[in-house]
One Martini backbone bead per residue (centre of mass of N, CA, C, O) as a GRO file, in nm:
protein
  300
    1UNK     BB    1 -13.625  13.456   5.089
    2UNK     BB    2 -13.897  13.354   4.908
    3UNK     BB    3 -14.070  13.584   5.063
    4UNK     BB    4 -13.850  13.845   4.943
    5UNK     BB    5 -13.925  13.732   4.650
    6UNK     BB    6 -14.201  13.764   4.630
    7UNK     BB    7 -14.239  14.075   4.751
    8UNK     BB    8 -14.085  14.192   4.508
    9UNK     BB    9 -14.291  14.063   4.273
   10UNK     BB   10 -14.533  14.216   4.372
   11UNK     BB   11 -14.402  14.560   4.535
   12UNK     BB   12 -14.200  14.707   4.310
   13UNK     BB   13 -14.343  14.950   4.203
   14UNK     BB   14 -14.467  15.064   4.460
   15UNK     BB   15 -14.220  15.125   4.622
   16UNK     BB   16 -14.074  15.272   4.377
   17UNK     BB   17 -14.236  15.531   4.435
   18UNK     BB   18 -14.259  15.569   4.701
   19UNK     BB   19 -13.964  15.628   4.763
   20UNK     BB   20 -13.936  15.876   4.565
   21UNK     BB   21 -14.176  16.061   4.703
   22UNK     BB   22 -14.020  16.030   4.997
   23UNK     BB   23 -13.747  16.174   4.898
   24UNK     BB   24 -13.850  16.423   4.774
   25UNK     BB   25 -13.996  16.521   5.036
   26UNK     BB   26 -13.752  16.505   5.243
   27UNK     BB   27 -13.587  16.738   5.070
   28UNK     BB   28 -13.793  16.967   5.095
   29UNK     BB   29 -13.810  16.984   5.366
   30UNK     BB   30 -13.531  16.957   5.515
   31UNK     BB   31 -13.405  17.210   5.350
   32UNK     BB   32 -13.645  17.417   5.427
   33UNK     BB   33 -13.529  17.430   5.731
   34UNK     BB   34 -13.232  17.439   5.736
   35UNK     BB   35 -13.187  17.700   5.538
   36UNK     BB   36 -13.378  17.896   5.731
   37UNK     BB   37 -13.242  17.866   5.985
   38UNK     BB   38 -12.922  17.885   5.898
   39UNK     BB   39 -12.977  18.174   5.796
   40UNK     BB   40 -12.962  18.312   6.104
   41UNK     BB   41 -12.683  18.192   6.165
   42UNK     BB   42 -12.353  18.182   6.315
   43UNK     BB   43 -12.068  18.133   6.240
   44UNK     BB   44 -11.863  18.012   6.504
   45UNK     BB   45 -12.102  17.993   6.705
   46UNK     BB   46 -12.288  17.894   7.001
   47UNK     BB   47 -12.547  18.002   6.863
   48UNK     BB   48 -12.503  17.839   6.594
   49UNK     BB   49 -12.455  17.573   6.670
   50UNK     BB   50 -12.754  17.529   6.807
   51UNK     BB   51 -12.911  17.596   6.566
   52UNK     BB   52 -12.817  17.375   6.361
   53UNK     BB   53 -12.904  17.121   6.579
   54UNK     BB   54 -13.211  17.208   6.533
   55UNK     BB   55 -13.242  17.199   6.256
   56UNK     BB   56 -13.160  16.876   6.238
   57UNK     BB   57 -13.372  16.760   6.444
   58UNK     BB   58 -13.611  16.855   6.244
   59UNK     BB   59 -13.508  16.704   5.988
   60UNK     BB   60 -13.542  16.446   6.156
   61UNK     BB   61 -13.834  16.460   6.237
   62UNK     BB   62 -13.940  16.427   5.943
   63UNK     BB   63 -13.808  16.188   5.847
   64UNK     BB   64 -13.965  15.988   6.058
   65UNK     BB   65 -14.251  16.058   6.000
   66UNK     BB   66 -14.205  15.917   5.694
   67UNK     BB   67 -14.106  15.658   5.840
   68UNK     BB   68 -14.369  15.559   5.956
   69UNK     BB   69 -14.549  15.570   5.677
   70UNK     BB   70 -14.394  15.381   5.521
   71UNK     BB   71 -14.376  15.115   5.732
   72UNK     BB   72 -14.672  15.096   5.757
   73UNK     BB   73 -14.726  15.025   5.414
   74UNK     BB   74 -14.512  14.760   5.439
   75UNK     BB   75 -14.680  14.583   5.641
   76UNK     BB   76 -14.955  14.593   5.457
   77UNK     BB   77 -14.822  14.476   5.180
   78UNK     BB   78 -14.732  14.190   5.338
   79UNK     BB   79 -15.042  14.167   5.455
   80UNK     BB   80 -15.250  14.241   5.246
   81UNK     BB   81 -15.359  14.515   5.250
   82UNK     BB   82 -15.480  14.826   5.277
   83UNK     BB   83 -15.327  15.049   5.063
   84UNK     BB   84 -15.146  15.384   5.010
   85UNK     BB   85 -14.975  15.639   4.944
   86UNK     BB   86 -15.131  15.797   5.209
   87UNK     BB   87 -14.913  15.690   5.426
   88UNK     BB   88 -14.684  15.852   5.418
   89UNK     BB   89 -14.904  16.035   5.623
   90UNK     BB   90 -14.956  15.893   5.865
   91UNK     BB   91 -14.840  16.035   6.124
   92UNK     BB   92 -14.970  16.281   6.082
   93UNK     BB   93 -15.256  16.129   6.146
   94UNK     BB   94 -15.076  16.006   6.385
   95UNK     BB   95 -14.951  16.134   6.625
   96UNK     BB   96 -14.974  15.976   6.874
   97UNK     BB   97 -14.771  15.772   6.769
   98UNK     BB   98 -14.535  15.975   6.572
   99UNK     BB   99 -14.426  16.192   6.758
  100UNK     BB  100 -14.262  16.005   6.987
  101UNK     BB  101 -14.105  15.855   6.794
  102UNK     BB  102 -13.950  16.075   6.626
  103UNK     BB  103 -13.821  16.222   6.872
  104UNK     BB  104 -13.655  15.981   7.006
  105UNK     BB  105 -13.465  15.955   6.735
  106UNK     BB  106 -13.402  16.242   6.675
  107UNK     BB  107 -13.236  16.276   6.923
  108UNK     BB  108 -13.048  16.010   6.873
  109UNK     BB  109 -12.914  16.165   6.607
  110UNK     BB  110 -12.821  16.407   6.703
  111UNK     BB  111 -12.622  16.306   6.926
  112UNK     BB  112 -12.455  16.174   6.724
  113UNK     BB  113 -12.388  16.402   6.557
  114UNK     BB  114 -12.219  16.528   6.743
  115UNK     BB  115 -12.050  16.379   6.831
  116UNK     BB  116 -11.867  16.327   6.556
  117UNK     BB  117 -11.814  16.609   6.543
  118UNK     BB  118 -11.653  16.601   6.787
  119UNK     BB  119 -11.420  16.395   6.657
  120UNK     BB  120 -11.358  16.478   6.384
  121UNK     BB  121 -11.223  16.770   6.523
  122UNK     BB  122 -11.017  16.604   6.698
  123UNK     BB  123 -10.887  16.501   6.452
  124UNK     BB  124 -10.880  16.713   6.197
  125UNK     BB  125 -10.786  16.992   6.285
  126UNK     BB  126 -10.465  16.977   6.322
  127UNK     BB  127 -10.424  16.818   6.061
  128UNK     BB  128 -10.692  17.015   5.876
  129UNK     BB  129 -10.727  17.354   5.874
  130UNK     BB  130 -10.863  17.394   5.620
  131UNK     BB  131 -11.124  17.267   5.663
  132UNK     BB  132 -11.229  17.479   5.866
  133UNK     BB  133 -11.211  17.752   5.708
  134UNK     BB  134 -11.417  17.615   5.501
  135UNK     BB  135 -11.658  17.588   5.673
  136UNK     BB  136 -11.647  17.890   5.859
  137UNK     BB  137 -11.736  18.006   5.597
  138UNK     BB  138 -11.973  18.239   5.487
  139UNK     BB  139 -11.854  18.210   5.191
  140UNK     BB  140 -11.797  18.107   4.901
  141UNK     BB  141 -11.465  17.941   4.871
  142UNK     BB  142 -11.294  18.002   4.572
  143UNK     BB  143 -10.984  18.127   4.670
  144UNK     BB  144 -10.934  17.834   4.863
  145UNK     BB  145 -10.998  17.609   4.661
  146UNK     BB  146 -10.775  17.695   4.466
  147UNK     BB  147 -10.546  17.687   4.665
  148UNK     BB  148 -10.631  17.414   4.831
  149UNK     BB  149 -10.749  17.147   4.658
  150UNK     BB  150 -10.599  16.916   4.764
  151UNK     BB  151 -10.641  16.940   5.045
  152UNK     BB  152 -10.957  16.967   5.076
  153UNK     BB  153 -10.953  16.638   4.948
  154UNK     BB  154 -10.813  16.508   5.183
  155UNK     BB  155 -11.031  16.621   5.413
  156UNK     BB  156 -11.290  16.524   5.293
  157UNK     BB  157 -11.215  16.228   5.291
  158UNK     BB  158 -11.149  16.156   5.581
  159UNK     BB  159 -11.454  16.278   5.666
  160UNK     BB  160 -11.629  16.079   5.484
  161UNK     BB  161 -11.493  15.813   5.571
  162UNK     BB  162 -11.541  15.846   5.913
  163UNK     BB  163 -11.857  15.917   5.872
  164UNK     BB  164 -11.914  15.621   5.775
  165UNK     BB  165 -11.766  15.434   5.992
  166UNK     BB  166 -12.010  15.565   6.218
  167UNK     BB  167 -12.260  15.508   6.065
  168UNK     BB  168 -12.240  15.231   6.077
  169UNK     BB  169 -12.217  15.184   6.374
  170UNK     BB  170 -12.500  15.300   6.461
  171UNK     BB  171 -12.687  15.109   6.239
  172UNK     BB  172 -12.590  14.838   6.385
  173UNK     BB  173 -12.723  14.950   6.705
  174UNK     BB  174 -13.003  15.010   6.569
  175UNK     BB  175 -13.115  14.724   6.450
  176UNK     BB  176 -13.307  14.642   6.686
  177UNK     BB  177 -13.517  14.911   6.629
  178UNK     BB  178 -13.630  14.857   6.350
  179UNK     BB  179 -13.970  14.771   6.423
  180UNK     BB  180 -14.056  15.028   6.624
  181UNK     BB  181 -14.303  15.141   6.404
  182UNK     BB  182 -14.462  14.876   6.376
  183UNK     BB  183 -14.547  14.839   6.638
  184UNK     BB  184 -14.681  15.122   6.725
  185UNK     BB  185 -14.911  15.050   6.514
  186UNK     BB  186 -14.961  14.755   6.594
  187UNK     BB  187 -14.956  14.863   6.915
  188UNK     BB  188 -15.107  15.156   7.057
  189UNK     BB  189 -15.066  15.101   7.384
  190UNK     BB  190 -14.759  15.129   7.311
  191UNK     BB  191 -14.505  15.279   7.361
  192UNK     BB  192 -14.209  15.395   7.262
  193UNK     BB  193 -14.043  15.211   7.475
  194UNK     BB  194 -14.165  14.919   7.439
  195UNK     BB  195 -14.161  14.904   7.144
  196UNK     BB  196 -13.815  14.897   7.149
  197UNK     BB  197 -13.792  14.646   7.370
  198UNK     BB  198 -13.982  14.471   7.138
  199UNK     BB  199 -13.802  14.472   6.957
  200UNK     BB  200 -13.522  14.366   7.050
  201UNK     BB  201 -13.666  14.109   7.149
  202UNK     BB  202 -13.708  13.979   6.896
  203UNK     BB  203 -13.414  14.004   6.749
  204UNK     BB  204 -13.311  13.797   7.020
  205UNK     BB  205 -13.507  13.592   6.941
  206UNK     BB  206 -13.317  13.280   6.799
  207UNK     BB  207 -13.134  13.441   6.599
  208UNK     BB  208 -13.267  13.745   6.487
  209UNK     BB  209 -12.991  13.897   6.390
  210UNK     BB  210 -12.871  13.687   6.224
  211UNK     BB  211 -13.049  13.673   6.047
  212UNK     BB  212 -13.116  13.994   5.930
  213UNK     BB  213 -12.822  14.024   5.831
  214UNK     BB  214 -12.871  13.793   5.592
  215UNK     BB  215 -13.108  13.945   5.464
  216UNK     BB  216 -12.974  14.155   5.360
  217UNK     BB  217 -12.741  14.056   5.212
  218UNK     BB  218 -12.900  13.888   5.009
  219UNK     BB  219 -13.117  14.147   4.919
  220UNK     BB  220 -12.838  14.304   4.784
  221UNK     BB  221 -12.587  14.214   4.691
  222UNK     BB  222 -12.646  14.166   4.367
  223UNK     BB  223 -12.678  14.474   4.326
  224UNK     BB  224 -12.398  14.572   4.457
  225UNK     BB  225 -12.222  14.425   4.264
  226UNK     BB  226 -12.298  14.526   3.983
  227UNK     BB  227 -12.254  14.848   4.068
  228UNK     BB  228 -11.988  14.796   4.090
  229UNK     BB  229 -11.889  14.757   3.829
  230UNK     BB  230 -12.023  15.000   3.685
  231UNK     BB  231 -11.841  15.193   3.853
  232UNK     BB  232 -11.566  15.104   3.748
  233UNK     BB  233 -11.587  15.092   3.453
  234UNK     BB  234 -11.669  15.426   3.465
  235UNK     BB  235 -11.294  15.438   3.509
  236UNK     BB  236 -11.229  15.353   3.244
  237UNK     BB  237 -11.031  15.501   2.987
  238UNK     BB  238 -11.232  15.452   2.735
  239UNK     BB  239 -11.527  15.520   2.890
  240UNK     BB  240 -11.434  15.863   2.873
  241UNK     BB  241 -11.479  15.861   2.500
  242UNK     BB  242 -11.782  15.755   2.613
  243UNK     BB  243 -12.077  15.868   2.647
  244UNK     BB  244 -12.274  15.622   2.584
  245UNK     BB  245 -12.155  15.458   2.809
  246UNK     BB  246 -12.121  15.593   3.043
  247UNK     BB  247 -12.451  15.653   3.079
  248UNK     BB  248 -12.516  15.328   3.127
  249UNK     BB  249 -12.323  15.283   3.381
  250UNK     BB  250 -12.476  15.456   3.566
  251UNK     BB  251 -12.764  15.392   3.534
  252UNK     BB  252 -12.660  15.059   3.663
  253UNK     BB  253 -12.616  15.184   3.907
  254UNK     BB  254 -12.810  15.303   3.990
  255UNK     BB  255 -13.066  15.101   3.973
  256UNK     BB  256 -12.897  14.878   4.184
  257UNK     BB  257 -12.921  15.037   4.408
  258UNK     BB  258 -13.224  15.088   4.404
  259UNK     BB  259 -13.301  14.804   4.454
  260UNK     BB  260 -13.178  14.754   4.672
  261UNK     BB  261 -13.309  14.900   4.854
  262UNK     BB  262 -13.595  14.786   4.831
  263UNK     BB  263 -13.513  14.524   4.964
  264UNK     BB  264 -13.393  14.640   5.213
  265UNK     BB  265 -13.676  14.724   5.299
  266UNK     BB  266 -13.843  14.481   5.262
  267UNK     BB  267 -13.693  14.303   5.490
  268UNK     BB  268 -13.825  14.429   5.742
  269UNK     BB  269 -14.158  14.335   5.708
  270UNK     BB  270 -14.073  14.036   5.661
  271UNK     BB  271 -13.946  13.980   5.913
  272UNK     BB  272 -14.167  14.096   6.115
  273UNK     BB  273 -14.388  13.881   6.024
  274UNK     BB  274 -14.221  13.617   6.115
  275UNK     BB  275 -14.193  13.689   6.405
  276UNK     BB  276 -14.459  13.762   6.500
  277UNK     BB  277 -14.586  13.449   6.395
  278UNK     BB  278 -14.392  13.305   6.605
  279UNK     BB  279 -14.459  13.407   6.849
  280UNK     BB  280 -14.814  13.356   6.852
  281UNK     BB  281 -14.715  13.065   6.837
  282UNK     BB  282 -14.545  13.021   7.080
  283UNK     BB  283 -14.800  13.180   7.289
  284UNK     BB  284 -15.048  12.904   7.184
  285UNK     BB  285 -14.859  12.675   7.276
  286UNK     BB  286 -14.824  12.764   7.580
  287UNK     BB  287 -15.166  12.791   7.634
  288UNK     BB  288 -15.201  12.446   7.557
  289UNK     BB  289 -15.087  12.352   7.767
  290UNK     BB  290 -15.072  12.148   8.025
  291UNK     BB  291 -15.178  12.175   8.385
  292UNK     BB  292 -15.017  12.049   8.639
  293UNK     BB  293 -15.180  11.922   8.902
  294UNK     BB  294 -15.158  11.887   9.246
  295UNK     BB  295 -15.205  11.624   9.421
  296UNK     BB  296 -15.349  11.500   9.681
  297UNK     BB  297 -15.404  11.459  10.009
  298UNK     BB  298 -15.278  11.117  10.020
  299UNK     BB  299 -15.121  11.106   9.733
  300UNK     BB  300 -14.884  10.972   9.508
   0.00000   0.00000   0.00000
């Protein structure tokens, strides 16, 4: 922890910077596939089903190219090294190493959102048939919404609650190969496969999940209990009265839930380079073991 106050203390200025033109890049390219691409698509058909997949796969792609410019950033960053904002395009800079590897996430993220979505469907669809007929309207359904808004506001909350819990549950899942694009770049000889289960196989090394998940939760937890204070805050009867309340405890809620973002990044590089350190230590221990050669025939 005293690590990720430091690396905070340090590089807090730098990464904030780093993620917001970062969010802003991935909004811009992510946007402009899907828009393009669905603007093509036939909604209701299994062709048009296909086409949103599509583009669905490359704004995955493109968004995990700019995590791995990112994540190789963050642990030069940690380690001292030299750094600028254009390791953001580090990925594109090196594709033999990020190519492989935004394909292999962009593909697991995707068949992810399939299954979510034909769950969502099974559950949602008899109960909330006006969400279907919401969602496959081909323009903008304002007197669909006017006639129905209770209604689509509770199979909204529905479909954004269940989507959140399986969001969680698949990121806790991934959480193992958090690691992989950061050994992909400091260890180019390993595939993106190796470098997965290097990945894993780190994590689950002296009870480093558990570790991680501890540095996760301490490294957020008190800008998200702030952030949460400011939200219910701006929900009291009084301060929809006051717009500069209102407006300030907005604010304080961005800043903290953004706070939380940046040391949650940080605490990646923070712990992976703390294991790393720790493995060639304890393989450099391994090599100086003296070895004990068998006596020879005939001593005892």
């Amino acid at each position: 922890m005293m690590k990720l106050n430091q690396a905070s203390n340090l590089n807090m200025g730098k990464v904030m910077y780093s993620i917001f033109i970062k969010i802003i890049l991935e909004l811009l390219f992510c946007t402009a596939i899907i828009m393009t691409i669905l603007g093509t698509a036939t909604p209701g058909t299994r062709s048009g089903t296909v086409t949103a997949y599509i583009a669905f796969f490359l704004a995955f792609f493109v968004l995990f190219m700019f995590q791995f410019g990112f994540m190789e950033m963050l642990r030069r960053l940690i380690r001292q090294e030299f750094v600028t904002l254009g390791f953001l395009f580090y990925g594109f800079k090196k594709p033999r190493l990020a190519f492989s590897s935004a394909t292999v996430f962009a593909t697991i993220s995707t068949i992810a959102l399939f299954i979510i979505n034909e769950i969502l469907a099974l559950l949602l669809r008899d109960r909330f048939p006006i969400l279907m007929e919401f969602v496959m309207a081909k323009e903008t359904p304002a007197k669909l919404i006017q006639e129905h808004k209770d209604e689509i506001l509770v199979a909204a909350s529905a479909y954004l609650g269940i989507s959140s819990f399986f969001l969680i549950v698949i990121l806790f899942l991934m959480l193992p190969f958090v690691f992989t694009f950061m050994i992909r770049a400091e260890f180019p000889q390993k595939n993106i496969f190796k470098s997965m289960f290097m990945s894993a196989r780190l994590m689950f090394r002296k009870g480093n999940f558990f570790k991680f998940i501890a540095l996760l939760t301490r490294a957020a937890i008190k800008s998200v209990f702030f952030a949460i204070i400011a939200f219910f805050m701006g929900l009291l009867p009084f301060v929809g009265n006051s717009s500069v309340l209102g407006l300030l405890l907005n604010f304080a809620f961005l800043v903290n839930m953004y706070t939380a973002l940046i040391r949650i990044y940080l605490a990646i590089p923070v712990m992976y380079v703390g294991v790393m350190d720790e493995w060639n230590e304890d393989k450099r221990q391994e090599e100086l073991k003296p070895v004990l050669l068998p006596a020879p025939d005939g001593e005892n």
